[in-house]
PASERO-401709 format. One record per residue (C-alpha): residue number from 1; x, y, z; residue in one letter. Coordinates in Angstrom, 3 decimals. Each point is the difference from the previous one (the first is absolute). Layout:
<atoms>
(atom NUM; (X; Y; Z); 'a')
...
</atoms>
This chain:
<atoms>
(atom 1; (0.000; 0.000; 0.000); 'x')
(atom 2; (1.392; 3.323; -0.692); 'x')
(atom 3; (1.230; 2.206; 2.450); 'x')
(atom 4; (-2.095; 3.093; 0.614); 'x')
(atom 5; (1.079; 1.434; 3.012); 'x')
(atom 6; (1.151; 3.705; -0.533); 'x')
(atom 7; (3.246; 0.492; 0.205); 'x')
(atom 8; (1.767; 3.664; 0.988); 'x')
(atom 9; (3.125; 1.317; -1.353); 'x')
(atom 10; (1.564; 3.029; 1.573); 'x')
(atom 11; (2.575; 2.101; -1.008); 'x')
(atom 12; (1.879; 1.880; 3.282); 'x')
(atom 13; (2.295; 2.656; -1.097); 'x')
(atom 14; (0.999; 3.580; 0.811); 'x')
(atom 15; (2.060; 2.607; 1.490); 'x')
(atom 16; (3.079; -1.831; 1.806); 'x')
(atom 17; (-0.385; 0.928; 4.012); 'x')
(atom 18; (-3.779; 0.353; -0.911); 'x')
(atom 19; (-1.064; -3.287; 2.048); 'x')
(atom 20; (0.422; -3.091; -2.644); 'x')
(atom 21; (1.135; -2.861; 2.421); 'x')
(atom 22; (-2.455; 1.311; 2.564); 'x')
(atom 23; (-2.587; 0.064; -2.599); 'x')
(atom 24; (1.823; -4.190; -0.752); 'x')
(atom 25; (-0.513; -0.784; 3.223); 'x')
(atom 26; (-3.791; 0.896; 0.983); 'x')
(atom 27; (-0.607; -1.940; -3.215); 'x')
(atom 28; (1.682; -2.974; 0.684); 'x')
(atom 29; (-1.814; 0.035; 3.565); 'x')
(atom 30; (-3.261; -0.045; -2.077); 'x')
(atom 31; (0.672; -2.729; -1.632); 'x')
(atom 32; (1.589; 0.816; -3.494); 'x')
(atom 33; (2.944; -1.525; -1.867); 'x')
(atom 34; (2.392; 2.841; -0.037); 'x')
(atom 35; (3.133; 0.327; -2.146); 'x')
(atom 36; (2.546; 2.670; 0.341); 'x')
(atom 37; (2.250; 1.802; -2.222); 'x')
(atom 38; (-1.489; -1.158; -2.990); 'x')
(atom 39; (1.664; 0.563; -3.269); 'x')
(atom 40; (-3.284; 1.786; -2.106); 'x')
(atom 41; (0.735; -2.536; -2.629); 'x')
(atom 42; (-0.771; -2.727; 2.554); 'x')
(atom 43; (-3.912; 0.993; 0.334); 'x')
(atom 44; (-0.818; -1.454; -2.789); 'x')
(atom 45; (0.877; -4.065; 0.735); 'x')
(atom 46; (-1.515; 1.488; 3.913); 'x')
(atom 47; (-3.048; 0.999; -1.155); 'x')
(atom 48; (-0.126; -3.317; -2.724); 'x')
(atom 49; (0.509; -2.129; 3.521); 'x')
(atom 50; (-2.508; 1.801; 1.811); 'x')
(atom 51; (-3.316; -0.671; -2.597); 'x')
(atom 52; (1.411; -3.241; -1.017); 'x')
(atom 53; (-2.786; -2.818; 0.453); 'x')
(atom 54; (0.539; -1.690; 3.983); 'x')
(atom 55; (2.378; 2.592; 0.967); 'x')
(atom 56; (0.645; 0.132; 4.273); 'x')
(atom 57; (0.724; 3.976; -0.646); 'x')
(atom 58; (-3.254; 1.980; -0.459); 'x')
(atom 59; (1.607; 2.879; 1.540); 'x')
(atom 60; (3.360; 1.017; -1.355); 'x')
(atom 61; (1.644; 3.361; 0.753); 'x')
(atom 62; (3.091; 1.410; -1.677); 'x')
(atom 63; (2.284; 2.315; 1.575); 'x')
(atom 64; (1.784; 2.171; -3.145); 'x')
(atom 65; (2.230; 2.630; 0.562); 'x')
(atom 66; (2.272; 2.083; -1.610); 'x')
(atom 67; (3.224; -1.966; 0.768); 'x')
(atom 68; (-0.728; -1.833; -3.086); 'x')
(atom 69; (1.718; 2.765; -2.227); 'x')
(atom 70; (-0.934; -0.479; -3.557); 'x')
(atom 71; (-1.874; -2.791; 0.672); 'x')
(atom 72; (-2.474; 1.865; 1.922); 'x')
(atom 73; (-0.154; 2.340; -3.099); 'x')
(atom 74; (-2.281; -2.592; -1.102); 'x')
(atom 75; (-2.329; 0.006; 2.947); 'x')
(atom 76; (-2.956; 2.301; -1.687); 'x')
(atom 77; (0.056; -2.073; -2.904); 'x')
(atom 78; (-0.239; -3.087; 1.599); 'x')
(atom 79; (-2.813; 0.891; 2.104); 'x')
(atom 80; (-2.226; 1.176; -3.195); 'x')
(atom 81; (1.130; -2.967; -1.985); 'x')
(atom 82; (-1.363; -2.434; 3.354); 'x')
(atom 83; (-3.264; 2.025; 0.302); 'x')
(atom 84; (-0.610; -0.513; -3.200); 'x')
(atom 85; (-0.930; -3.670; 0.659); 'x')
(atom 86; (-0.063; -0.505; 4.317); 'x')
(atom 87; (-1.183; 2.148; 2.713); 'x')
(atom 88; (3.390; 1.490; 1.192); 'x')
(atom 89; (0.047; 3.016; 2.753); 'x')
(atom 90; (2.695; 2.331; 0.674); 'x')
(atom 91; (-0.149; 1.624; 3.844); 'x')
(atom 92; (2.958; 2.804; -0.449); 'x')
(atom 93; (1.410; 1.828; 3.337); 'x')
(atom 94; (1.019; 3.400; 0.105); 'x')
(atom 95; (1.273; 2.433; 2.846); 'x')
(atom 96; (1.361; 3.594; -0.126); 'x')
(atom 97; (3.762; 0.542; -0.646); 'x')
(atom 98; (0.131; 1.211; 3.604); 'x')
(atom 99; (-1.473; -3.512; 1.476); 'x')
(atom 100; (2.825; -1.562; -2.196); 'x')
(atom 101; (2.823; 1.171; 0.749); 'x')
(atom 102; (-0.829; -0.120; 3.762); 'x')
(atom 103; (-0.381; -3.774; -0.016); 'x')
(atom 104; (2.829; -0.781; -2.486); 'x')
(atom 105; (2.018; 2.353; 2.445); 'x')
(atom 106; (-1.314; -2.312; 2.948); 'x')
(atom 107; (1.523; -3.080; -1.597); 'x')
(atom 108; (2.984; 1.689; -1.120); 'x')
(atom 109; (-0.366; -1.516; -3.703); 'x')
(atom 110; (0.562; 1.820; -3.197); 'x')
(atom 111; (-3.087; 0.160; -2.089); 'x')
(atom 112; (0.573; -2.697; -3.228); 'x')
(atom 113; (-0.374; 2.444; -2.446); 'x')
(atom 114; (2.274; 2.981; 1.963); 'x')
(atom 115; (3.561; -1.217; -1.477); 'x')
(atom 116; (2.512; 3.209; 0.538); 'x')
(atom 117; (-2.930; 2.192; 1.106); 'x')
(atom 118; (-2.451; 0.637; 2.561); 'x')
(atom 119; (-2.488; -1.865; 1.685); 'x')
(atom 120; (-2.572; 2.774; -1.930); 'x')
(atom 121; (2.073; -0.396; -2.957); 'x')
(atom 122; (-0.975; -3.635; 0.029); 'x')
(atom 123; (-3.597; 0.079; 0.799); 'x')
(atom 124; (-0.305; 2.469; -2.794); 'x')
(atom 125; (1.328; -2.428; -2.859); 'x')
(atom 126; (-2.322; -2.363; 1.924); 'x')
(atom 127; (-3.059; 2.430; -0.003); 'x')
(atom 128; (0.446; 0.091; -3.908); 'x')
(atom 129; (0.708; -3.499; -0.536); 'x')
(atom 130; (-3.081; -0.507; 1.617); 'x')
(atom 131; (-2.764; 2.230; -1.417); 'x')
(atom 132; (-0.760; -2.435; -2.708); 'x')
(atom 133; (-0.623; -3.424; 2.336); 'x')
(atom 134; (-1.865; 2.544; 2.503); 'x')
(atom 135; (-2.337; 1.003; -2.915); 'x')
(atom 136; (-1.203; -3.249; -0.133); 'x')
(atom 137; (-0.426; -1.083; 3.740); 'x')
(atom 138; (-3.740; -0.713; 0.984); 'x')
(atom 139; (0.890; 0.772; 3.458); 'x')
(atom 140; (2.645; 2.699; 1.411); 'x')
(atom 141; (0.984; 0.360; 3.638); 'x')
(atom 142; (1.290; 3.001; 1.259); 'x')
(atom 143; (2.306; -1.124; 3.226); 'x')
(atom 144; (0.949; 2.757; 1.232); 'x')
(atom 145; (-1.684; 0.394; 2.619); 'x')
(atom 146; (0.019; -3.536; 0.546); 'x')
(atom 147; (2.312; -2.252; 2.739); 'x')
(atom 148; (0.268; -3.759; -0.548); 'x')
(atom 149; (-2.569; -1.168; 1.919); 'x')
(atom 150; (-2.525; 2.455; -2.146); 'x')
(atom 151; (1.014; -0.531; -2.978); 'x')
(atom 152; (-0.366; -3.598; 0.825); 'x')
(atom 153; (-3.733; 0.416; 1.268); 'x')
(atom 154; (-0.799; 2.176; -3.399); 'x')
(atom 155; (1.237; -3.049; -1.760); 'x')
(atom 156; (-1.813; -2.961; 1.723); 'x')
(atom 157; (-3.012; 2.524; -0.225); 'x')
(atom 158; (-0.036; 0.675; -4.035); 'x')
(atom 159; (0.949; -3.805; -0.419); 'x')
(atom 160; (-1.567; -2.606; 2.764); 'x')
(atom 161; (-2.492; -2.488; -1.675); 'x')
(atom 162; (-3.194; 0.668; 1.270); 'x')
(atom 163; (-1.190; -1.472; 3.116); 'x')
(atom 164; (3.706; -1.138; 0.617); 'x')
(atom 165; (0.875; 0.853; 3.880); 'x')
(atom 166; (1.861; 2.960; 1.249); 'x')
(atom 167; (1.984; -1.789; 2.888); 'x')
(atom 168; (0.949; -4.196; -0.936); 'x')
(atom 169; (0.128; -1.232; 3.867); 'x')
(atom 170; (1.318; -3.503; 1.067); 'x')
(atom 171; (-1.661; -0.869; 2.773); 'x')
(atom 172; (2.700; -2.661; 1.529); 'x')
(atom 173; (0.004; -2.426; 3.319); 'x')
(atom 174; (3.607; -1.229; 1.199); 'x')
(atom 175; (1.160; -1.834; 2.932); 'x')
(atom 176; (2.522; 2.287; 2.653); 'x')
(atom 177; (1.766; -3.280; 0.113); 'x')
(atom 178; (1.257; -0.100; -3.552); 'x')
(atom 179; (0.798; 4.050; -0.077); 'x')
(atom 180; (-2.064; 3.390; -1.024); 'x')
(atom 181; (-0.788; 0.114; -3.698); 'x')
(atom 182; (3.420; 2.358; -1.152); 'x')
(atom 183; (-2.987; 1.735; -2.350); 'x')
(atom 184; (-2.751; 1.174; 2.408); 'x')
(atom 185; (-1.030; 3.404; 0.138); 'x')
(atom 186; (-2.327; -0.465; 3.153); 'x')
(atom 187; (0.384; -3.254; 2.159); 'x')
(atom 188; (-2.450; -0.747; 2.224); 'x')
(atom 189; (0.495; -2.918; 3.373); 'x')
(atom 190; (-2.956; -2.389; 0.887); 'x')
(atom 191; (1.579; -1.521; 2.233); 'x')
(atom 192; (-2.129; 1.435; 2.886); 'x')
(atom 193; (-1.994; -2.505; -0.769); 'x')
(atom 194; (-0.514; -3.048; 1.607); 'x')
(atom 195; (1.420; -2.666; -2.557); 'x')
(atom 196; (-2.373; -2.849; -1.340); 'x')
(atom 197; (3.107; -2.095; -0.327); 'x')
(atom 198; (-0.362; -0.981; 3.850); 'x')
(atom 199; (-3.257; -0.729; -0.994); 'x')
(atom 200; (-0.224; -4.150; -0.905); 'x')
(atom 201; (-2.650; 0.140; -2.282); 'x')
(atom 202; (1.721; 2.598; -1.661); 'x')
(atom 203; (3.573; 0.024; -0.276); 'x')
(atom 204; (-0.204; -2.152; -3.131); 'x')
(atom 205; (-2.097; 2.661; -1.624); 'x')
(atom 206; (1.012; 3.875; -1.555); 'x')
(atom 207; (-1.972; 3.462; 0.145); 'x')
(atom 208; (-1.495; -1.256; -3.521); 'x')
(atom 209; (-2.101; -2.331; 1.263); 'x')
(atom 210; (-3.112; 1.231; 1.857); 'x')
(atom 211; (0.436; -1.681; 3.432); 'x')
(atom 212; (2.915; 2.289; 0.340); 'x')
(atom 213; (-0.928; 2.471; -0.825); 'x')
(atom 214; (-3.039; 0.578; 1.907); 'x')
(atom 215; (2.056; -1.089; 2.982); 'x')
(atom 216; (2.543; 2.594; -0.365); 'x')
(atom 217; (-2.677; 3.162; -0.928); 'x')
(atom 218; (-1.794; -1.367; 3.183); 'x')
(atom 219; (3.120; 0.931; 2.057); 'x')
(atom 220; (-0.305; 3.593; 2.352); 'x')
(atom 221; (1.667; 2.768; -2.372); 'x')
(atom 222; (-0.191; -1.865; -3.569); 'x')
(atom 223; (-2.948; 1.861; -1.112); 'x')
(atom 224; (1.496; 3.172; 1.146); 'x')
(atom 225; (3.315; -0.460; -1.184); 'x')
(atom 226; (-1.948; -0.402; -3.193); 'x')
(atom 227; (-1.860; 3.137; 0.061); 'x')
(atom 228; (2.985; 1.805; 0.649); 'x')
(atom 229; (2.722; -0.955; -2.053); 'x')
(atom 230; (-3.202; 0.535; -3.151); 'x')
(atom 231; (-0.625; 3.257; 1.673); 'x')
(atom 232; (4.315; 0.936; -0.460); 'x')
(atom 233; (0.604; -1.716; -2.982); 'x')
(atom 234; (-3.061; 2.262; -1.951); 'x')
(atom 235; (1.678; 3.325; -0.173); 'x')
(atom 236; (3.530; -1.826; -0.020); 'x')
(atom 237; (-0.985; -1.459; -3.452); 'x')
(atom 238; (-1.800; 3.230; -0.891); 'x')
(atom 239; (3.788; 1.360; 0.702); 'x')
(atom 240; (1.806; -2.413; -1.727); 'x')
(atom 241; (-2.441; 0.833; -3.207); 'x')
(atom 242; (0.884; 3.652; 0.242); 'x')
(atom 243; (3.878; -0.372; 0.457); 'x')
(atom 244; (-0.264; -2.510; -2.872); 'x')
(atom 245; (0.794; -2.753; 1.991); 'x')
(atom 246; (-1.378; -2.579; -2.523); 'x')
(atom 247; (1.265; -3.412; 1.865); 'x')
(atom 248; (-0.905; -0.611; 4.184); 'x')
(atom 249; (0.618; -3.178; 1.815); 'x')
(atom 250; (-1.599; -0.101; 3.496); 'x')
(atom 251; (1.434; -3.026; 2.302); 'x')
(atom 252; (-2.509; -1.445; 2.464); 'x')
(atom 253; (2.272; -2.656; 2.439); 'x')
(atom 254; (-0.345; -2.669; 2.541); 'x')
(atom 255; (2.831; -2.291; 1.107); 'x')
(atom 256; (-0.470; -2.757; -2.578); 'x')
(atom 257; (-1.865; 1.956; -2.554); 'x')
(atom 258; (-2.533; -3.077; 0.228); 'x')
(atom 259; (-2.963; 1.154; 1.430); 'x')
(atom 260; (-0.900; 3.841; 1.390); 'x')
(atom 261; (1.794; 1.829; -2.564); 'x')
(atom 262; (-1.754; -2.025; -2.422); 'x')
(atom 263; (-3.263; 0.405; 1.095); 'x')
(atom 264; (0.632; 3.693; 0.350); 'x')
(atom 265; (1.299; 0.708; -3.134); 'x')
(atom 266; (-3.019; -1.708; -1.638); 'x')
(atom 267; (-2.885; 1.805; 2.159); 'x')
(atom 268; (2.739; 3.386; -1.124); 'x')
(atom 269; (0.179; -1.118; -3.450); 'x')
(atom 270; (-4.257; 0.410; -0.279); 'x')
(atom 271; (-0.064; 3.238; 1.953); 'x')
(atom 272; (2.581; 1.425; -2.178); 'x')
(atom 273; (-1.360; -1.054; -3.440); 'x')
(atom 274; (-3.277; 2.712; 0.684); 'x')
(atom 275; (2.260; 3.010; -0.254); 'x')
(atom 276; (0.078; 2.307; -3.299); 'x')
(atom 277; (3.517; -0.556; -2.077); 'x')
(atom 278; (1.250; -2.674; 2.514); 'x')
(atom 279; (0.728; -3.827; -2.168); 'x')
(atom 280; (1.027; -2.676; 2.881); 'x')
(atom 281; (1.751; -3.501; -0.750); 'x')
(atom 282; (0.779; -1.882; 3.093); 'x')
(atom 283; (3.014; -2.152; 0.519); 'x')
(atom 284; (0.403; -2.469; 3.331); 'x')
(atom 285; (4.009; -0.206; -0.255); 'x')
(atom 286; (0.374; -2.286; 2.825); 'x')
(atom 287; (-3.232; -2.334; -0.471); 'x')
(atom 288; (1.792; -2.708; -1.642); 'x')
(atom 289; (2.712; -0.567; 2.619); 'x')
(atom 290; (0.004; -2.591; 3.177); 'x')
</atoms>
């Protein structure tokens, strides 16, 4: 059967110092395939790979810059040659001289196009190199005003698929015995709760199994621990959104990672899944072990 999934192809170029690897970046944490430094007259076996019949990549991104020298002479011609027969975008960045040379001066580089001149000498022969690419771009970003983490957020706003989530959070269970997750952003400890493991009829059990469970949210404090941690983690995630934090892994623990943490995690896990741009997958790290 053919394959009739739409595919995207985007073309990232711009001003050098005007934001491209942050730009890389927040699209890479969304999901898409992104290549950098990409000679222009690459696109063209890119974009073939992208709407060719069972490809993985529906969502390819291409940063293009002006390092290429000649080759990126070719860039504008390229790009009306591919539009021609695919859908092909081109997001260009831009920022004011004085928002360049500030940031090239904070990584004490020399711009790529500034050889025995200044930095403005270089972003000049850039500026002109440029004003046929940023003629075509269906989307242009002024960063000036921007830091990272907004630029970022601009990005993952103009480009998230809808209905995707703002904030992917691993909800994760882990025994204290076998050591704290090195990856948590927020660890949580259950064990001031009684443990079902003393409990015969239990100990051969886990916290996915509904005997457990209900044993452990029966305990003095579970149900409260519960509301509370949901009531923090709400406008931590809401944070995490805002800063662009696009990744979270909360660590619920017990000492084996067996039983309470488990059943925690999954009475979290369907709290959590109710709030607005919040996706949850829940991992039980330690379940398997004796």
């Amino acid at each position: 059967m053919p394959d009739t999934a739409p595919h995207d192809v985007l073309i990232v170029t711009g001003m050098s110092g005007a934001g491209r690897s942050t730009v890389a970046n927040a699209l890479e944490d969304l999901g898409w395939y992104v290549v950098d430094n990409l000679p222009p007259q690459m696109l063209r076996p890119l974009v073939d790979l992208a709407v060719h019949p069972g490809s993985a990549l529906p969502r390819i991104a291409a940063v293009v810059d002006v390092r290429g020298g000649k080759l990126f002479a070719d860039l504008a011609a390229i790009v009306a040659e591919l539009r021609a027969r695919d859908t092909v975008r081109v997001l260009f960045l831009e920022a004011t001289d004085a928002a360049l040379v500030r940031r090239f001066e904070q990584v004490r580089r020399p711009h790529p196009l500034q050889q025995d001149g200044t930095l403005l000498d270089g972003i000049a022969r850039e500026r002109e190199r440029m004003l046929e690419v940023r003629e075509l771009a269906d989307i242009i970003i002024d960063t000036t005003e921007f830091n990272i983490h907004q630029l970022a957020t601009t990005v993952t706003e103009i480009f998230s698929a809808q209905g995707s989530p703002g904030v992917k959070v691993t909800l994760e269970s882990f025994g204290f015995k076998y050591g704290i997750p090195t990856d948590a952003d927020v660890v949580a400890d259950a064990r001031f709760l009684p443990n079902p493991f003393w409990q015969p009829e239990l100990r051969s059990a886990t916290g996915l199994d509904a005997a457990v469970s209900d044993y452990v949210l029966a305990q003095e404090g579970a149900r409260e621990f519960l509301d509370a941690f949901e009531a923090m983690l709400a406008p931590v995630l809401a944070g995490y959104a805002r800063e662009n934090k696009r990744h979270a892994t909360i660590a619920i623990g017990c000492t084996g990672g067996k039983h309470r943490s488990v059943a925690l995690v999954q009475q979290l896990a369907e709290r959590l899944r109710v709030l607005p741009s919040v996706g949850i997958t829940v991992k039980h790290r330690d379940l398997g072990r004796e």
